[in-house]
C-alpha positions in Angstrom: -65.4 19.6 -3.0 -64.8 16.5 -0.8 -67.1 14.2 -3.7 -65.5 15.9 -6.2 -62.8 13.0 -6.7 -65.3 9.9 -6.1 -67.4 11.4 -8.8 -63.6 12.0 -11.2 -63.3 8.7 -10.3 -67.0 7.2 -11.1 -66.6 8.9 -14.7 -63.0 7.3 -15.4 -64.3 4.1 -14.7 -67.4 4.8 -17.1 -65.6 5.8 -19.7 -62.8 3.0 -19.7 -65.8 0.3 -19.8 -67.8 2.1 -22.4 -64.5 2.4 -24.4 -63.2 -1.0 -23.8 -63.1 -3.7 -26.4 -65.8 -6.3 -26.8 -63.4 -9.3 -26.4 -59.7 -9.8 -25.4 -57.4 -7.6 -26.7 -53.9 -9.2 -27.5 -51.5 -12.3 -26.0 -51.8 -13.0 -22.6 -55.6 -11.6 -22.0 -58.0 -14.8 -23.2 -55.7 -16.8 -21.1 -56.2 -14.6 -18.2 -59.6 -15.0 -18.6 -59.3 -18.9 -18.5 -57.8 -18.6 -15.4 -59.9 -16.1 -13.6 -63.2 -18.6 -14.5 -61.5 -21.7 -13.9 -59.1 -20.5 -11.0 -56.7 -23.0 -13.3 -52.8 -22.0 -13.4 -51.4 -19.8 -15.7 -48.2 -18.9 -17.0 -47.4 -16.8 -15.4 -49.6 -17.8 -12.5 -50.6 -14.3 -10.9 -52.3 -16.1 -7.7 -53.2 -12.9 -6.4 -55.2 -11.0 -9.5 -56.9 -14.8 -10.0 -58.6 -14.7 -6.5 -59.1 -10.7 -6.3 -60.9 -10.9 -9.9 -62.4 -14.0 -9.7 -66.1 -12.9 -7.8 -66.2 -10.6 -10.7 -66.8 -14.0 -12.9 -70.1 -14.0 -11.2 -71.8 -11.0 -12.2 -75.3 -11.5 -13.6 -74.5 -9.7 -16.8 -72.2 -9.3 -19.4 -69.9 -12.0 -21.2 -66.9 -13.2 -19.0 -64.1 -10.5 -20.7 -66.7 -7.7 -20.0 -67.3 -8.6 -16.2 -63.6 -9.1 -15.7 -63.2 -5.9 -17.4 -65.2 -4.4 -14.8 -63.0 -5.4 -12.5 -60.0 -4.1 -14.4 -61.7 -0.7 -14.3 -63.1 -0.4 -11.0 -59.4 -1.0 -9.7 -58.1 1.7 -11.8 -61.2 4.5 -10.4 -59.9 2.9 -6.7 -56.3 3.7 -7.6 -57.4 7.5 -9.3 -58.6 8.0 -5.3 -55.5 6.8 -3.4 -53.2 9.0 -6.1 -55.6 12.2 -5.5 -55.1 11.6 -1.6 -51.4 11.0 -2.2 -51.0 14.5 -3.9 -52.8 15.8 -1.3 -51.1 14.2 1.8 -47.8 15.5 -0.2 -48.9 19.0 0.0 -50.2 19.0 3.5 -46.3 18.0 4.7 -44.6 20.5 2.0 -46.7 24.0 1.9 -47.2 26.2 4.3 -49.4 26.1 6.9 -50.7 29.6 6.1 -51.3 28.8 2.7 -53.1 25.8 3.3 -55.8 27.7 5.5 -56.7 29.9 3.0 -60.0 29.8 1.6 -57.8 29.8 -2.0 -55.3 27.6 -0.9 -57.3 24.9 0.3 -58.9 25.3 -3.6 -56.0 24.9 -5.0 -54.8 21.8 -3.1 -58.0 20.2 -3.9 -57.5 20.8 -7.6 -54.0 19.7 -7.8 -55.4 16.3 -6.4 -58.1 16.6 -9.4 -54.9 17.4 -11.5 -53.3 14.0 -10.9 -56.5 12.3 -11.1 -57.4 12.8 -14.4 -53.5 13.7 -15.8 -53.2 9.5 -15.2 -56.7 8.8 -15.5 -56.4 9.4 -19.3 -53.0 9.0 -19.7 -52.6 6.6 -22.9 -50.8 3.7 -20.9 -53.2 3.5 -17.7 -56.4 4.1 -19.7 -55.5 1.1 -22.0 -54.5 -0.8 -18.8 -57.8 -0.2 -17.2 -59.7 -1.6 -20.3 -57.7 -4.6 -20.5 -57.6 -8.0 -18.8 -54.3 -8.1 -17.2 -52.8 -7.5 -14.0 -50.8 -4.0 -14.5 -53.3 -1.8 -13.2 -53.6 -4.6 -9.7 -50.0 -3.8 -9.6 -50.8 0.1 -9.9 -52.9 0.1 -7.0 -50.8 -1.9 -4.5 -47.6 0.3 -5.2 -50.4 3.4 -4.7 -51.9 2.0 -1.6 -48.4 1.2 -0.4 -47.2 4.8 -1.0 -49.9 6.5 0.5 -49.0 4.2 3.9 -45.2 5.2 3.8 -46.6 9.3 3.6 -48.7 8.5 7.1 -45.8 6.5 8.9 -45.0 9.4 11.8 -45.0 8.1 15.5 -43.3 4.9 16.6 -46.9 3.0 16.1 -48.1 4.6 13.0 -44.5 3.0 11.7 -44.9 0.0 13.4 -48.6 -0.9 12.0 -47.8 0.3 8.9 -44.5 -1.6 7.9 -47.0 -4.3 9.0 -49.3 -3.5 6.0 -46.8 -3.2 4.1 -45.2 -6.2 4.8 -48.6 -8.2 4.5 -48.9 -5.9 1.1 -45.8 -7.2 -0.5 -45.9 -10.5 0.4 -49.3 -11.2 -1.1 -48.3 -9.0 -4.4 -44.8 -11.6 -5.3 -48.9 -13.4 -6.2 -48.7 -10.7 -9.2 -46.1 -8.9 -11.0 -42.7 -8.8 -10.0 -42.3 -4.8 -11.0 -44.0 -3.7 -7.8 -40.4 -4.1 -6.0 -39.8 -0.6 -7.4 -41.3 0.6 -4.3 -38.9 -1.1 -2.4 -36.4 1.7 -2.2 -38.8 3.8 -1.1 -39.7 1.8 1.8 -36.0 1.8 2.9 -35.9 5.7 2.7 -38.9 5.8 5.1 -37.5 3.3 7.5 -34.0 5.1 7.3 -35.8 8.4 8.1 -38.2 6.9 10.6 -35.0 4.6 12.1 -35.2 5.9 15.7 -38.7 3.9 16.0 -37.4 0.8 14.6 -36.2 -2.3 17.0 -35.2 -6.0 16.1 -38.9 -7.2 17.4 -40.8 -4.9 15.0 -38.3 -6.5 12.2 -38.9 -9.9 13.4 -42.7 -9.2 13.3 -42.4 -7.0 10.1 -40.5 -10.2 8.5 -42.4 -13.2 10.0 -46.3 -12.3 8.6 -44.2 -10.5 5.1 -43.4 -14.5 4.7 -46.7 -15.9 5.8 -48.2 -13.5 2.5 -46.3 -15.1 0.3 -47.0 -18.4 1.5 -49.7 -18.2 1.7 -50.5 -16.5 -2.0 -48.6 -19.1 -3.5 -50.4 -21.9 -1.7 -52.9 -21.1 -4.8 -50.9 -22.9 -7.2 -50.4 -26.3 -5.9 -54.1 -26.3 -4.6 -55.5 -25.2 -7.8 -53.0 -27.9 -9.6 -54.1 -30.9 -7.7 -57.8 -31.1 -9.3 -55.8 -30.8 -13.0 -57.7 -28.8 -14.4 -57.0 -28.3 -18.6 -55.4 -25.0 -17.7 -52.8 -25.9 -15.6 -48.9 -25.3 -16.1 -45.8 -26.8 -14.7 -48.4 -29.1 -12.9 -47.1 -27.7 -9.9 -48.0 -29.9 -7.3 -44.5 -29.5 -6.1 -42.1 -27.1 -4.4 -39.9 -27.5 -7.2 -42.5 -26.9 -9.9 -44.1 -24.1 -7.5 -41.1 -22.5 -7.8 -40.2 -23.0 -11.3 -43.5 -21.4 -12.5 -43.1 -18.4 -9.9 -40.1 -17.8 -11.1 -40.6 -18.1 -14.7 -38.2 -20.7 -15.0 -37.5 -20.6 -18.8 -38.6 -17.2 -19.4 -35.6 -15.7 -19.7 -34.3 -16.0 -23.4 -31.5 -13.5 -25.3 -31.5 -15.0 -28.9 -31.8 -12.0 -30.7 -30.7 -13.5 -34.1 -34.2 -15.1 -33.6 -35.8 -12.4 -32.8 -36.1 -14.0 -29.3 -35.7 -11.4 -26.5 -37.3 -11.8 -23.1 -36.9 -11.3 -19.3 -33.5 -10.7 -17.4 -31.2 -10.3 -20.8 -27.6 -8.5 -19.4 -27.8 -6.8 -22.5 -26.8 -2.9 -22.8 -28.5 -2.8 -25.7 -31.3 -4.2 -24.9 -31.2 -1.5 -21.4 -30.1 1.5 -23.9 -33.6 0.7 -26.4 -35.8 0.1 -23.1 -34.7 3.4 -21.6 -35.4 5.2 -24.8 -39.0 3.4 -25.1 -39.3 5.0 -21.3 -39.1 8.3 -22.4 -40.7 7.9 -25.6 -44.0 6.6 -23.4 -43.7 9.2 -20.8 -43.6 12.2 -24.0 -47.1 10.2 -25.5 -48.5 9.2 -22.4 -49.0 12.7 -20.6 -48.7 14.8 -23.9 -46.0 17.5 -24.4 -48.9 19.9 -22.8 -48.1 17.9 -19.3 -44.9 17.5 -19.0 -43.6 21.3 -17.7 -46.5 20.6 -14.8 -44.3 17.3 -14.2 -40.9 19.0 -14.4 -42.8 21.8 -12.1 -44.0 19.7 -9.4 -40.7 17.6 -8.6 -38.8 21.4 -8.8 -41.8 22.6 -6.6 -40.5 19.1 -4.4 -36.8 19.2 -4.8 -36.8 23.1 -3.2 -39.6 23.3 -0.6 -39.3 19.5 0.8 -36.7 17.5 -0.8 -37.5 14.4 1.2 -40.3 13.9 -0.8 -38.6 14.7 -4.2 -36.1 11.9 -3.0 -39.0 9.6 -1.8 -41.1 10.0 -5.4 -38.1 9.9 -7.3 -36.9 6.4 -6.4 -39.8 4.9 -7.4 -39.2 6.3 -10.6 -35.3 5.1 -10.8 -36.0 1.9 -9.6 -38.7 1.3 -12.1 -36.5 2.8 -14.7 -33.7 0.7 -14.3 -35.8 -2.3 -13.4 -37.9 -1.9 -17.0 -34.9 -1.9 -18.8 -32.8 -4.6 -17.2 -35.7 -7.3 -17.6 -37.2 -6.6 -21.1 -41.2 -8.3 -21.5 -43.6 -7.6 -24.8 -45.7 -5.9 -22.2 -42.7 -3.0 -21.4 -44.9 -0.4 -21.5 -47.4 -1.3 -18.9 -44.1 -2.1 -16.8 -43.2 1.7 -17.1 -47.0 2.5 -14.9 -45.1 3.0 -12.0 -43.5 5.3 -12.9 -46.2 7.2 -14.9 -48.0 7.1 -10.9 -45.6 9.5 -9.7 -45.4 11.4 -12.2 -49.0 12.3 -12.5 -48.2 13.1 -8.2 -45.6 15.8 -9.8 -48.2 17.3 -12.1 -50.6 17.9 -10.0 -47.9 19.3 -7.3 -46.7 20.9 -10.5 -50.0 22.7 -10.8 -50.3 23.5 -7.3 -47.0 25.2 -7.3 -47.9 27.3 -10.9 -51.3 28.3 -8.9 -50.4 29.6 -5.5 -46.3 30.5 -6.4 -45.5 31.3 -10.0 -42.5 33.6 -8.9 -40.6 30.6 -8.1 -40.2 29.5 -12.0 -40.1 32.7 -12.7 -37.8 35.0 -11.0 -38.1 38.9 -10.8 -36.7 40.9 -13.1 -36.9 38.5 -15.9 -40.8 38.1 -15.8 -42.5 39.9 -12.9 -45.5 37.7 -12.3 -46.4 39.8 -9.5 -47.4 42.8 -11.7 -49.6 40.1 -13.3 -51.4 37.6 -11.1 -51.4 39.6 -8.2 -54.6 40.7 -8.1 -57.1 38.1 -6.6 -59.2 38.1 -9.6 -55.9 37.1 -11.5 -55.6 34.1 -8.6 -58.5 32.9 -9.2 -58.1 32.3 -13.0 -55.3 30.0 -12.3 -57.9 27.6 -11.3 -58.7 27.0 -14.6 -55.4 25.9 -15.4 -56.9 21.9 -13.9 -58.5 22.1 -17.3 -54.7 21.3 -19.1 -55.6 17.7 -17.2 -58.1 16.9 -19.9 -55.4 17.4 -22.8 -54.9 13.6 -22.8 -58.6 12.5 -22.8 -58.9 14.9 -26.3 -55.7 13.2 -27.5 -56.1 9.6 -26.9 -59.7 8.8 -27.3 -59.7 7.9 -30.7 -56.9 5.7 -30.1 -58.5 4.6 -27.1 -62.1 4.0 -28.1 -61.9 0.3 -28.8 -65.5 -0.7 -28.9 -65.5 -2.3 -32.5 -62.3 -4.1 -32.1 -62.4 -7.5 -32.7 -58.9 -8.8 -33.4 -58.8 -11.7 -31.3 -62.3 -12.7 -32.1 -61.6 -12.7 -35.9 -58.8 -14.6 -35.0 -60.4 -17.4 -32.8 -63.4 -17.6 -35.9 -60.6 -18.1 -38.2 -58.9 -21.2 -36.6 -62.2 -22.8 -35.1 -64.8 -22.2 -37.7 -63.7 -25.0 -40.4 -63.9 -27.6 -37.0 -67.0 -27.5 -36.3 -67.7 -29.1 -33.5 -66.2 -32.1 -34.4 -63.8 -34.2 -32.0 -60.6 -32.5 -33.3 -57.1 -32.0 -32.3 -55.6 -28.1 -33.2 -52.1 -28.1 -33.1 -50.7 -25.1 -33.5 -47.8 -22.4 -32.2 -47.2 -19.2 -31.1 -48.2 -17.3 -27.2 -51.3 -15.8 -28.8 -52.4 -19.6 -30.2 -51.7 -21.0 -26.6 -53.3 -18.3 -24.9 -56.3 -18.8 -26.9 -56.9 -21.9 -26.9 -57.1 -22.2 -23.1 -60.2 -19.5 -23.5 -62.0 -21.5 -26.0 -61.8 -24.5 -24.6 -62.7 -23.7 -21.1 -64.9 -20.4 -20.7 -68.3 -20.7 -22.2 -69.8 -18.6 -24.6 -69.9 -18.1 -28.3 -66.6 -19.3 -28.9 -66.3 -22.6 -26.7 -65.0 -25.8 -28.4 -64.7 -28.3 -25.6 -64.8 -31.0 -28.2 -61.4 -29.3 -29.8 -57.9 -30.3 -28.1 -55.6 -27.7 -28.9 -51.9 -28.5 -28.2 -49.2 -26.2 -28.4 -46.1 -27.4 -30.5 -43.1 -26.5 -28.3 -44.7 -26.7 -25.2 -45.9 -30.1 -26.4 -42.5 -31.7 -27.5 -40.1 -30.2 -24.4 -42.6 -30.5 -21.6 -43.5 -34.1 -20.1 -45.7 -32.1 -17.3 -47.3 -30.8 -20.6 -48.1 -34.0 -22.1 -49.1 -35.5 -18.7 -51.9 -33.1 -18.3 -53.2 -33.1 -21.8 -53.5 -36.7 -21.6 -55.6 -36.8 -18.0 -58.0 -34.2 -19.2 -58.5 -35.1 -22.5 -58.2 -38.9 -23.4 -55.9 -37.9 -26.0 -53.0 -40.7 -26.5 -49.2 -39.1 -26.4 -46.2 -40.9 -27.1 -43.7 -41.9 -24.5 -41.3 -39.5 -24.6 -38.6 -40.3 -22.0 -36.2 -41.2 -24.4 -36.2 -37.6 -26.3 -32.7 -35.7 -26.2 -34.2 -32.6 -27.8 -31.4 -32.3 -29.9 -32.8 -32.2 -33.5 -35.4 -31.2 -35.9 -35.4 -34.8 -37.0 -36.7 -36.1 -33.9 -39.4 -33.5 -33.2 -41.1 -34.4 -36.7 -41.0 -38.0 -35.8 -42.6 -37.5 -32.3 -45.3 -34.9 -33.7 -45.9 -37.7 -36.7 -46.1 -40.6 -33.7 -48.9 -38.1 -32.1 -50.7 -37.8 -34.7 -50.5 -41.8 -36.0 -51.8 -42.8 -32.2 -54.7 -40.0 -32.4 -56.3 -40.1 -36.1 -58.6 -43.0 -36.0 -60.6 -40.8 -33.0 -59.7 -37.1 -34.2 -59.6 -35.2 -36.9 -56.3 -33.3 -36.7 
C-alpha cells in the first residue's frame, strides 16, 4: 500500500508527457523556453523556475520544449506525493485514534490519500499545467511543500526549524510567481497557534535568511544581464531595473475601452467576473461528480477539527480574493492553489463518506446504519476511490494534445517567406515577442539567428530595448532621446528612420 502513491504518481507523470503537445502551447511558453536554454531574462523574469529547470535543457533526448516538459511533469508527480501525504497527515491529527488502528481504517486513510492524488492529478487545470512550459505547477509544489511543513510544526524546535524552511522557501519563490503569498495567512495561523514557542531571536533568524532567499534569487537577474544576452529585458544591471522587472513595472494596465486589462486593476468589476471565472473552473475542473466529496471533506473538517478547516480554508480565501484583485491572461492557472486544497477536501471528503456516513446523514431521515453496517457493506465503500477517475474520462480528449501544433504553424507562417536571409521581422503582439526570442535563440527546426525580430512597442518606448538589440545584433537604431511619446505621428517617423538606417543590409 506504501508504493501505491509513487506508482499513482509515476503514471500521472506518463500520462501528462505522452499527452503533452509537441511544441509550445500559447503566449508566454516559447519564451520560457528561451530563457530556460539561455539562462537570459525574461519578462517576467522567474529566477527561480530558470535555474530549477535549466539541467533539464541537458537531457540527451528530446527537442528543448519536450525536455523542459519533463520537468514540468516530473514536478507535478512530486507535488501528487506531498498532497497524498498532506491528506494523510490531516487525518492522522483529526480521526480517531481507534479508527486509525483498524485494519479498515488504516485502508481507508490510505485511499483518501489516493483520492486527492488522482482528484488533482487529472483535474483539467493542473493536468494542462503539468504539460505546459510555465511556472504554475513550480508554484503548486512550493505552496504544497510549504503546507505539509506548517501540518508537522509541534514542539518548540519542529516550529523553529520549520519557520526556517519556510522562510528560506518563500524567499527563494518571490524568484517565481507572486500567487504563492496565499499561503501566507496560513502561516500566521500556525504561528498564532504555535505562539507560546515563538521569541524575538527565532523572528530575527526566521527574517534574516527569509531576506538572504530573496537576495539571493534575484542576484540571477543582474548576473545573467551583464553578458547581454539577446533575451534580456529591462537590461537590469541595476537595482533600479532589478526592481522594475521584479515588480512588473508597467504591467499593470485598466484600459478596458482597449480591451487592455492586466495586473492590480481596483476594478469591482473586474473582481465580480474573476470570482465568477473561480467557480466556473472549480465546477469543470473537478467535475460535478467531485464536488459533494469536496463540500464533504471541509464539513468532515469544520466538525471533527476545525483548526484545520480554518487552516485549508485560508488558502482558499486568500487565493480567491488575490485571483480576483490582480487579473493576468493566465487566471486560471492562478486559481491552482486553491484547486490543491480542495482536492485535500475530497479525499478527506471520501474518507469521511467511507468510515462515517451517519454524519451526512442523520438517523431517521436515512438510516445508513441498517445499510452499511455490515462489514461486507464497509468494504464496498472502498470502491468509492474509483469516482477519482471521473476527470481523467472527462478531460482526456480535451487534454490529449499530441497533434497540436498552433504555435508551430504559426512560427512557419512568419519565418518561412525569410529564408534564411539577413532580415529584420518587425512585428507586435506578446505571442510575436515571445516567439521570436525562441527562434532566434534555441536551436532546432525553427532557429533563424540570421532574422532580427523587434517588437514594435517595446521598440519605440524602451531605450534599454533598443540598447540591447543594437549590441547583439549590429542592427543601427535611431537616437531616440529626443522622443516625447506623445503621438502617432512621431512613432511612424522613428519606425520609417529604423528602417531607412537598416535596408541597404536587411531585408525588412
Amino acid at each position: 500500500m506504501r508504493a501505491l502513491p509513487y506508482f499513482a504518481a509515476i503514471f500521472a507523470f506518463f500520462v501528462y508527457i505522452l499527452t503533452a503537445a509537441p511544441f509550445s502551447l500559447w503566449l508566454d511558453a516559447p519564451r520560457f523556453v528561451a530563457a530556460i536554454k539561455t539562462l537570459g531574462v525574461g519578462n517576467p523574469p522567474e529566477p527561480l523556475y530558470m535555474l530549477l529547470a535549466h539541467p533539464f535543457v541537458y537531457l540527451p533526448f528530446g527537442s528543448f520544449v519536450f525536455k523542459i516538459q519533463i520537468f514540468s511533469a516530473a514536478t507535478a508527480a512530486i507535488t501528487l506525493i506531498v498532497i497524498y501525504q498532506i491528506t494523510l497527515k490531516i487525518l492522522d491529527f483529526s480521526v480517531s485514534g481507534v479508527v486509525l488502528k483498524s485494519k479498515d481504517g488504516k485502508t481507508k486513510r490510505a485511499l483518501a490519500g489516493l483520492f486527492s492524488l488522482f482528484v488533482l492529478a487529472f483535474s483539467y487545470q493542473f493536468w494542462s499545467q503539468a504539460q505546459n512550459v510555465e511556472n504554475f505547477i513550480l508554484v503548486a509544489l512550493i505552496a504544497s511543500i510549504i503546507l505539509y511543513i506548517l501540518l508537522v510544526l509541534k514542539s518548540r524546535k519542529s516550529v523553529f526549524w520549520g519557520l526556517c524552511a519556510v522562510a528560506v522557501i518563500f524567499g527563494l519563490a518571490t524568484g517565481t510567481n507572486p500567487i504563492v503569498a496565499s499561503v501566507v495567512p496560513a502561516v500566521l495561523i500556525v504561528m498564532w497557534s504555535r505562539r507560546k514557542y515563538l521569541d524575538v531571536p527565532g523572528f530575527t533568524v526566521w527574517v534574516t535568511i527569509g531576506t538572504i532567499a530573496v537576495v539571493l534569487i534575484h542576484l540571477y537577474i543582474p548576473w545573467r544581464a551583464v553578458p547581454r544576452p539577446f533575451l534580456n529585458y529591462w537590461d537590469a544591471r541595476t537595482f533600479e531595473r532589478v526592481w522594475s522587472l521584479s515588480t512588473g513595472e508597467g504591467l499593470n494596465v485598466y484600459v478596458p475601452e482597449l480591451g487592455r486589462v492586466n495586473g492590480f486593476t481596483g476594478s469591482p468589476e473586474v473582481f465580480f467576473k474573476s470570482s465568477f471565472n473561480f467557480f466556473k473552473m472549480l465546477f469543470l475542473n473537478f467535475t460535478p461528480i467531485i464536488l459533494p466529496f469536496i463540500a464533504a471533506g471541509f464539513w468532515y473538517l469544520y466538525k471533527r477539527r476545525v483548526y484545520y478547516f480554518y487552516l485549508l480554508g485560508s488558502v482558499v480565501v486568500a487565493n480567491f480574493v488575490f485571483s480576483g484583485l490582480y487579473f493576468s491572461g493566465n487566471q486560471e492557472s492562478w486559481f491552482l492553489l486553491s484547486f490543491l486544497v480542495f482536492a485535500v477536501a475530497a479525499g478527506i471528503g471520501f474518507f469521511a463518506l467511507a468510515t462515517d456516513p451517519q454524519m451526512f446523514f442523520p438517523k431517521g431521515k436515512l438510516d445508513l446504519e441498517k445499510y452499511l453496517g455490515s462489514p461486507k457493506s464497509r468494504r464496498a465503500l472502498n470502491f468509492l476511490v474509483l469516482v477519482a477517475f471521473v476527470p481523467i474520462v472527462v478531460w482526456f480528449s480535451f487534454l490529449n494534445r499530441r497533434e497540436w501544433a498552433v504555435t508551430a504553424d504559426y512560427i512557419d507562417n512568419l519565418y518561412r517567406p525569410i529564408g534564411q536571409e539577413k532580415a529584420i521581422l518587425f512585428g507586435s503582439s506578446d505571442l510575436f515577442d515571445s516567439v521570436s526570442f525562441y527562434v532566434h535563440d534555441v536551436p532546432g527546426a525553427h532557429q533563424r539567428p540570421n532574422t532580427v525580430p523587434v517588437t514594435d512597442n517595446l521598440f519605440y518606448i524602451f531605450d534599454w530595448y533598443r540598447e540591447n538589440l543594437a549590441r547583439t545584433t549590429g542592427i543601427s537604431v535611431p537616437d531616440g532621446s529626443k522622443l516625447k511619446y506623445n503621438s502617432a505621428k512621431e512613432y511612424s517617423q522613428f519606425v520609417a528612420d529604423f528602417f531607412d538606417k537598416n535596408m541597404d543590409k536587411y531585408k525588412i
